[in-house]
N, C-alpha and C positions, 0 to 999 in steps of 0.2 A: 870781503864784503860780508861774510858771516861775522866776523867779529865786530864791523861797526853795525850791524841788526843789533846784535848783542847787546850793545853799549846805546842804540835808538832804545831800547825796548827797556833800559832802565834808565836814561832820560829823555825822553821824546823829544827831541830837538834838532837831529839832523835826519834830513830826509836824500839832503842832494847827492849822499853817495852811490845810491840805488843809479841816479841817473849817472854818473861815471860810470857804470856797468850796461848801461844804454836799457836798462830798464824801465823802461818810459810807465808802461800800465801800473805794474806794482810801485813806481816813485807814485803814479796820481792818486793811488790807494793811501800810501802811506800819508801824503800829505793832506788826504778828506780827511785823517785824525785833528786834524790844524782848523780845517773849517765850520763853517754852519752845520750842522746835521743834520738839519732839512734841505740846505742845499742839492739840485738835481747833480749837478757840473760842481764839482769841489773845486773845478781850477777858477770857475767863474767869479768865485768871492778873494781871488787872491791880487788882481789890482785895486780892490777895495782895502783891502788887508797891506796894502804896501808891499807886497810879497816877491817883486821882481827878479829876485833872485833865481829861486824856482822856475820862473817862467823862460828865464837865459839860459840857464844850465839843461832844463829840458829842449831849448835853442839847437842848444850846441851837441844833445846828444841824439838830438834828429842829424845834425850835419854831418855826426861822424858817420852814420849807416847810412848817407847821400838818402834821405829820403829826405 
């Protein structure tokens, strides 16, 4: 996980491996770099954004910790 930060933080482009580590708060961090900046809710503008991806994968990384 440190080495794909690494590799985010010099191309900003993947966020979903944070949520493979079930890091749900810090993936919704990472991904407000993605959205609006006035946006309250960064996840709020990501079915506008097409963004479904993100919204599955943080799906699945709620299922793995049965919450």
């Amino acid at each position: 996980m440190k080495m794909m930060n690494e590799a985010r933080e010099l191309d900003l482009h993947d966020k979903k491996h944070i949520l493979s580590n079930d890091q749900i708060e810090k993936a919704e961090q990472k991904i407000g770099l993605f959205t609006r900046g006035n946006a309250l809710v960064p996840l709020t503008n990501l079915a506008n954004m097409q963004c479904m991806q993100f919204v599955l994968e943080e799906g699945e990384s709620y299922i793995r910790q049965k919450k």
